[in-house]
C-alpha positions as CSV (number, residue, x, y, z in Angstrom):
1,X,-25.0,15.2,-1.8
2,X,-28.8,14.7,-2.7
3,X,-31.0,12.3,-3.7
4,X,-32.0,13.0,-7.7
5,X,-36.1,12.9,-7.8
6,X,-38.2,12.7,-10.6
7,X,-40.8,14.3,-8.8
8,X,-39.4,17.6,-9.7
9,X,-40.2,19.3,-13.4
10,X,-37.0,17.8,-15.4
11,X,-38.2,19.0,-19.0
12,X,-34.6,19.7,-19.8
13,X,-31.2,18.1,-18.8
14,X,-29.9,21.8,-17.7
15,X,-32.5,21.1,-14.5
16,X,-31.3,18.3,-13.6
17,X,-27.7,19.1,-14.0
18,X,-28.8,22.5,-12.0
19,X,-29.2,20.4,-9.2
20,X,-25.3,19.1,-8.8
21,X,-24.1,21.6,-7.0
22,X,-20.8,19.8,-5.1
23,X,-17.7,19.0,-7.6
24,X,-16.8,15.5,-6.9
25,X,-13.0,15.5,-6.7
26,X,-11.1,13.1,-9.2
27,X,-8.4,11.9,-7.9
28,X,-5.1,14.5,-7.7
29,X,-3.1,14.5,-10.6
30,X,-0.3,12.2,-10.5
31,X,2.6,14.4,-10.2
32,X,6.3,13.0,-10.0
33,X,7.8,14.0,-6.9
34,X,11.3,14.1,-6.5
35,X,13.0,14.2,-3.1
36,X,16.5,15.9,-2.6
37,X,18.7,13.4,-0.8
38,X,20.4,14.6,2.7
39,X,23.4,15.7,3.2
40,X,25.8,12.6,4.2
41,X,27.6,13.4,7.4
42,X,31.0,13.5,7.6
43,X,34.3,15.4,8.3
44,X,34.0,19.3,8.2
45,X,36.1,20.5,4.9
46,X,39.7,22.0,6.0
47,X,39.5,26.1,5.7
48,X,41.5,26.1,2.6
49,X,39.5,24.2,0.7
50,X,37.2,26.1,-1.9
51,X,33.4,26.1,-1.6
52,X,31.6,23.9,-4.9
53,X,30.4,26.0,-7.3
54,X,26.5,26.1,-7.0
55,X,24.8,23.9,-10.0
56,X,23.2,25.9,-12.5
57,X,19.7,24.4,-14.2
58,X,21.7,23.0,-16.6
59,X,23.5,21.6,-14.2
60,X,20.7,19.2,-12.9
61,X,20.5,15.8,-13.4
62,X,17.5,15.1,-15.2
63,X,14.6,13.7,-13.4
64,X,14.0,9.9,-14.1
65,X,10.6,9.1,-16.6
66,X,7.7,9.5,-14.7
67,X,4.9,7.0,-15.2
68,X,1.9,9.0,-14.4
69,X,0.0,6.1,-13.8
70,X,-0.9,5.5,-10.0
71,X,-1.7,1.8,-8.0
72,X,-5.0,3.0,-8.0
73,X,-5.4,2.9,-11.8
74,X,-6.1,-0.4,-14.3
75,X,-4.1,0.3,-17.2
76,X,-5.7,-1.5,-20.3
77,X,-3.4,-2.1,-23.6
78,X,-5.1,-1.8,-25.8
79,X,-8.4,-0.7,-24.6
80,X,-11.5,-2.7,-25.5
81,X,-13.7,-1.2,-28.6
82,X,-16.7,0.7,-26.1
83,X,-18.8,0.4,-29.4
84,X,-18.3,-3.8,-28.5
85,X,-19.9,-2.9,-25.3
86,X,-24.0,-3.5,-24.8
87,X,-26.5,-0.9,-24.6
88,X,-27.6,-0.1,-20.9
89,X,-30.1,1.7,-19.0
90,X,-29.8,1.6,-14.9
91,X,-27.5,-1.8,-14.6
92,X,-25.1,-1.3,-11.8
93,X,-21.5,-1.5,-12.6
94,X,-18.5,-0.6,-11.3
95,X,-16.2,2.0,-12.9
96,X,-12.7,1.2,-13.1
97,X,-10.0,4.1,-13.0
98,X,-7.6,4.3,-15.9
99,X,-4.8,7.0,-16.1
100,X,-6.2,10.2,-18.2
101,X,-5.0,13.4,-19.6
102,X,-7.4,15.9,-18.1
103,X,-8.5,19.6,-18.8
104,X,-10.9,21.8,-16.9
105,X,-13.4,24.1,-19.3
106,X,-16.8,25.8,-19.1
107,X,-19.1,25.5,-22.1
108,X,-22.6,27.4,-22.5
109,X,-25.4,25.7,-23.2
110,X,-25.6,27.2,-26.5
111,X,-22.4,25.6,-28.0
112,X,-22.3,23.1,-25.8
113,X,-21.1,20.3,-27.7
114,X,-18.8,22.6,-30.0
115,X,-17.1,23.3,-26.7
116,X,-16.4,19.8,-25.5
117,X,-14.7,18.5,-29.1
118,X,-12.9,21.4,-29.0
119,X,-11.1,20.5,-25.8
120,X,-10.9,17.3,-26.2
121,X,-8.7,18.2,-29.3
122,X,-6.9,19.8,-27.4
123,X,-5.9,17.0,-24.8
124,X,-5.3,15.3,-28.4
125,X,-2.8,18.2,-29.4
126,X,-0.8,17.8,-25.9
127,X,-0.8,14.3,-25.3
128,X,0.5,13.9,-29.4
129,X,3.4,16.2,-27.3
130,X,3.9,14.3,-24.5
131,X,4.4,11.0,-27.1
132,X,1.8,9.5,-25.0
133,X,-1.2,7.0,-26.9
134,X,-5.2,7.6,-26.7
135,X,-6.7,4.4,-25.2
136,X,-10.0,4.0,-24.6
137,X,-13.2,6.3,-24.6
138,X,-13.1,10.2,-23.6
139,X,-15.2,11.4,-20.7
140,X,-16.7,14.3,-19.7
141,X,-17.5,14.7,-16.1
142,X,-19.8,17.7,-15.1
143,X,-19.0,19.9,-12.2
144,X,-20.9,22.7,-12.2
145,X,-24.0,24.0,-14.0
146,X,-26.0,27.3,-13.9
147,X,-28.5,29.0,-16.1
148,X,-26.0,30.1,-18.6
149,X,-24.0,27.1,-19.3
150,X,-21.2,24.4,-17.1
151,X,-18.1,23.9,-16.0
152,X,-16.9,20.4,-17.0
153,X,-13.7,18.2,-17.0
154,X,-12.3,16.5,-19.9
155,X,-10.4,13.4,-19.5
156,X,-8.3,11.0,-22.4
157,X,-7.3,7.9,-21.3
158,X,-4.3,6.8,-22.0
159,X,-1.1,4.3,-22.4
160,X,2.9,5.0,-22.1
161,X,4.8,7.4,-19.9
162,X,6.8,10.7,-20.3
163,X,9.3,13.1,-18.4
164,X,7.4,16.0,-19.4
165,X,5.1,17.8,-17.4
166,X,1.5,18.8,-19.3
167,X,0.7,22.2,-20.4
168,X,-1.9,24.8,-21.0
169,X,-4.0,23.9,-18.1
170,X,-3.9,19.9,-18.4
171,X,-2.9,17.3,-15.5
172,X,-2.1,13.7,-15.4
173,X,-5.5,12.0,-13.2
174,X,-7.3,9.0,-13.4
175,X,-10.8,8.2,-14.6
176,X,-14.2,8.6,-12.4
177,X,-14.3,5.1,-10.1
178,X,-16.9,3.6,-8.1
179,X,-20.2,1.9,-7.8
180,X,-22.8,3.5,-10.6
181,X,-25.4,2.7,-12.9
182,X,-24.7,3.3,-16.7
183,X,-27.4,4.5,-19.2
184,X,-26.6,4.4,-22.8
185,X,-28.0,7.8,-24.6
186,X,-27.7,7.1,-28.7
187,X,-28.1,10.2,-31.2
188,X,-27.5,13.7,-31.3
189,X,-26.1,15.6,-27.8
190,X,-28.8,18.3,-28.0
191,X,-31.5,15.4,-27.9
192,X,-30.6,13.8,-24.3
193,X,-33.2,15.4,-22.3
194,X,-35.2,12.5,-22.5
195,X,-32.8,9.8,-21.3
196,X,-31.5,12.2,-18.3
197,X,-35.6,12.4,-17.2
198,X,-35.7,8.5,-17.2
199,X,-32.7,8.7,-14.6
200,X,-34.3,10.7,-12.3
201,X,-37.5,8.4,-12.5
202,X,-35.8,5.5,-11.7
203,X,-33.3,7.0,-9.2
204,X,-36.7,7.9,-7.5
205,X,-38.6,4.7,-8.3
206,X,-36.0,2.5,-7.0
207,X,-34.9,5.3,-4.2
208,X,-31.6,5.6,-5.1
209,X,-28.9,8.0,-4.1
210,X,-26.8,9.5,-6.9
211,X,-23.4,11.7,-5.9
212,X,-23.9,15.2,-7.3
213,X,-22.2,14.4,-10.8
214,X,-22.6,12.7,-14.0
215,X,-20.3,11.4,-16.0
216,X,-20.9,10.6,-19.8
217,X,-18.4,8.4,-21.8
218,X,-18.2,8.4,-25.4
219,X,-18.5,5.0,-27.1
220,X,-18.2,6.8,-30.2
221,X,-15.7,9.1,-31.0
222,X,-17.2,12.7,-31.0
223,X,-14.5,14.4,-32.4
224,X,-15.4,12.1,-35.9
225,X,-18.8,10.8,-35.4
226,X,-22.1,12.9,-36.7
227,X,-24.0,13.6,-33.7
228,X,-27.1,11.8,-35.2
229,X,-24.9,8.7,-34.5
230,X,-23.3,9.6,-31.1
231,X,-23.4,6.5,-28.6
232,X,-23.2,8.1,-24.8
233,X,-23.0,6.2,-22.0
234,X,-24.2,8.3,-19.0
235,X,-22.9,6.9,-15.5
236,X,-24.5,7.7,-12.4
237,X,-22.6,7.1,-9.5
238,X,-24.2,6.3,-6.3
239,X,-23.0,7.0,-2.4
């Protein structure tokens, strides 16, 4: 963990992002468990009797639906509209976890954005599977950055429950939680060096210490929205 400074040269987001070098853990993913129940004591079976069969897969009883939501997690049907929400710039808040979809991806700088609708379709095209509901806005969470581009998480919320277990790569989480300050970031993705410098200044003006990640929600839908009209809210969470 460090303290984010604006003392430092920040003429580009990728330097300040440079500097997040621990992944903070999101919650596991919320797996169902199942336990196999003990053997009931009893009589010892007389020696003529035949051994059962062992059960085949198909055989199994088929697990109960899982609800892949945890106690830890707010569950809000339906969402509310983020575009409802006001504009901020360093008002502490406090994020509340809601049961996502997740996916882990790296991006380069150069198609960075490309990259990030891409999987975020993705979690669309999986969760449309799993019959489960988007609700809410989609984050991205940085976890790693270097010269040549990022490794990020991708996270849908959502509402409903399923007895299937997510593929290609995707887990059942929750949502970033904790005390932060949210900055809202309107217009194209390419064009947020500026608002990601004024974090660092007041981080350093107020001498505030961030966790080593950022987290940007999208008020507006980036899969649909033209990035001249993109509404990003950046959260910052603090130790």
């Amino acid at each position: 963990m460090m303290v984010i400074s604006s003392s430092r040269a920040l003429p580009r987001r990728l330097l300040l992002l440079l500097a997040l070098l621990a992944v903070l853990a999101l919650p596991a993913p919320l797996r169902a468990q199942g336990e196999a129940a003990p053997a009931a004591p009893g009589v010892a079976a007389p020696e003529t009797a035949p051994d059962p069969a062992p059960l085949d897969e198909d055989d199994m009883i088929a697990p109960p639906m899982v609800d892949p939501r945890s106690v830890e997690t707010q569950n809000v049907a339906p969402a509310p509209d983020p575009l409802s929400r006001p504009d901020g710039f360093g008002e502490p808040a406090v994020m509340q976890p809601v049961p996502v979809l997740m996916k882990k991806a790296h991006a380069t700088w150069d198609d960075a954005f490309t990259t990030i609708v891409a999987t975020l379709k993705q979690i669309d095209a999986e969760m449309a599977r799993l019959k489960l509901k988007a609700n809410g806005a989609s984050f991205i969470i940085y976890t790693s950055t270097d010269d040549l581009g990022f490794d990020f998480e991708a996270a849908v919320p959502f509402e409903g429950a399923t007895a299937e277990k997510p593929k290609d790569g995707m887990e059942f989480s929750a949502s970033p939680a904790g005390k932060a300050l949210r900055f809202t970031h309107r217009g194209p993705y390419d064009a947020m060096d500026p608002t990601y410098e004024q974090i660092a200044n007041l981080l350093d003006a107020k001498d505030l210490e961030a966790q080593d990640v950022y987290v940007e929600e999208y008020r507006s839908d980036p899969r649909s929205t033209p990035e001249d009209d993109l509404v990003i809210d950046i959260w910052v969470p603090l130790k």
